[in-house]
C-alpha positions as CSV (number, residue, x, y, z in Angstrom):
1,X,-0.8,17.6,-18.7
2,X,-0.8,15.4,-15.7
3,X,2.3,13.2,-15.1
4,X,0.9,9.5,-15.3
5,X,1.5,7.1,-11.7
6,X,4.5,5.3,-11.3
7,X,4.0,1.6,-10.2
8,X,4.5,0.7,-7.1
9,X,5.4,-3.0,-6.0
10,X,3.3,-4.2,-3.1
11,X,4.6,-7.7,-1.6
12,X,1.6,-9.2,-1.2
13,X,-2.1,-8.5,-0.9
14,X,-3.4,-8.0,2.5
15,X,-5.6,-11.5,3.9
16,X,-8.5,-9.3,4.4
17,X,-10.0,-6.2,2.5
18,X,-12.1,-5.1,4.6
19,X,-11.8,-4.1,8.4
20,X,-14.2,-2.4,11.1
21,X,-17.6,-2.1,12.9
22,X,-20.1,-4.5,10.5
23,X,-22.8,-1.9,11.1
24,X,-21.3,0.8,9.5
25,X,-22.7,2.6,5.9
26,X,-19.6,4.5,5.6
27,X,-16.8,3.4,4.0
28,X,-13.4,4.7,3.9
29,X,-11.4,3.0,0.5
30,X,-7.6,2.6,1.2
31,X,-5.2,1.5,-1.9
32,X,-3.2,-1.8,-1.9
33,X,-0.2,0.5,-2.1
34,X,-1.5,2.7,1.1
35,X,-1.8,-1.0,3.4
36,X,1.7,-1.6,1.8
37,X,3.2,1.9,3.2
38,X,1.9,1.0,6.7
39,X,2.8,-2.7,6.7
40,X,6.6,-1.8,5.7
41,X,6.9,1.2,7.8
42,X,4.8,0.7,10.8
43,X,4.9,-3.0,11.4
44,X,8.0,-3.9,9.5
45,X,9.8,-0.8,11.2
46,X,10.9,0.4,8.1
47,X,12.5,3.8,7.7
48,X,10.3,6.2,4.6
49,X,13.9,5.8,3.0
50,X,14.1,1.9,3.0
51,X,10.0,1.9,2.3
52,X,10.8,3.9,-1.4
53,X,13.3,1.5,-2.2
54,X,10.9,-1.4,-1.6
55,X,7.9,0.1,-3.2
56,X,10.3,1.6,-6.2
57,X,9.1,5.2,-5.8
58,X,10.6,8.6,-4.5
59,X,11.0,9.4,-1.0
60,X,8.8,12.1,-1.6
61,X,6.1,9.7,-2.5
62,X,6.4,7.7,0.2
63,X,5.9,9.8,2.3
64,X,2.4,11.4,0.8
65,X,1.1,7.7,0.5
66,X,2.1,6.9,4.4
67,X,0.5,10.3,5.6
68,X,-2.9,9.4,3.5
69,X,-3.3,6.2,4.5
70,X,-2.7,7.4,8.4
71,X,-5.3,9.7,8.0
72,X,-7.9,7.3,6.5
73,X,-6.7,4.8,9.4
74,X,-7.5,7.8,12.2
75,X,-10.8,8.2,10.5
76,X,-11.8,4.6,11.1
77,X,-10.8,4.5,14.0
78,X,-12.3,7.8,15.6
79,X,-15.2,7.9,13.5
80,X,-16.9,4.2,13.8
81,X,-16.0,3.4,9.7
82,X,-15.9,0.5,7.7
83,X,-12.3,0.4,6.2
84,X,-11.8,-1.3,2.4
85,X,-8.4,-1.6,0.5
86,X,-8.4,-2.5,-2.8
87,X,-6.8,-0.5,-5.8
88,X,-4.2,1.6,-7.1
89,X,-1.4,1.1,-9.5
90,X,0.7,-1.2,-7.9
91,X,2.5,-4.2,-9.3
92,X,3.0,-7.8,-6.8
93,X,5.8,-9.1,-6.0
94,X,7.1,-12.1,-8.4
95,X,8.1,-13.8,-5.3
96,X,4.0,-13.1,-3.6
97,X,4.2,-15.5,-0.9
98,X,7.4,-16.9,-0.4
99,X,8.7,-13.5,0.1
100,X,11.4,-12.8,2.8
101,X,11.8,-9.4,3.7
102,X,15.4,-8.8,2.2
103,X,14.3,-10.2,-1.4
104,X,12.0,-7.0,-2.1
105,X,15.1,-5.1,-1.9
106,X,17.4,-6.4,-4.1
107,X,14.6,-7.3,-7.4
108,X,15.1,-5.3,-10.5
109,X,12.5,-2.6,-11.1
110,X,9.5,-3.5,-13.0
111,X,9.8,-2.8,-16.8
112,X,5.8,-2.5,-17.4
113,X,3.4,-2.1,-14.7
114,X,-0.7,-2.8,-15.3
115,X,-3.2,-1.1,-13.2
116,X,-4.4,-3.6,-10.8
117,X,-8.0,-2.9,-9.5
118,X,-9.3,-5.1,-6.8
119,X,-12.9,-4.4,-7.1
């Protein structure tokens, strides 16, 4: 039996969904909770420690989302693709845009989370 996916709470959704050459056919699809992952740890400097506490979800995790999302990023980059995020089982922040970065950290977890598909 596989173990179902924990929810993972995502800040806010990213401005834009889709990044990259407008030429392209192929399409690399990145989850809301991927972008999230790189926005905490690479642009908010974030350790993979302080990330899981954010996101509500093991270290362990972290860390597999951050390395899948690198590699679809490296892939766009290096191989002229159109990048998409949307999906994933992630949850928004109640306080989506008017968020400071200390307020993630101190919420209560999140008692039910839906599936959120951005399709």
């Amino acid at each position: 039996m596989v173990r179902p996916l924990k929810c993972r709470r995502v800040c806010n959704m990213p401005a834009n969904s889709s990044f990259g050459p407008q030429n392209s056919t192929a399409i690399i699809e990145m989850t809301v909770d991927e972008y999230e992952t790189i926005r905490l740890i690479d642009l908010e400097g974030l350790t993979q420690e302080q990330c899981s506490l954010r996101m509500e979800v093991s270290r362990t995790t972290t860390q597999a989302i951050y390395s899948s999302a690198r590699q679809k990023l490296a892939d766009c980059l290096t191989n002229n693709k159109m990048l998409k995020i949307q999906g994933g089982d992630f949850k928004i922040c109640e306080h989506s845009g008017q968020c400071n970065k200390k307020c993630c950290g101190k919420m209560k977890k999140f008692k039910n989370c839906n599936k959120e598909i951005n399709k």
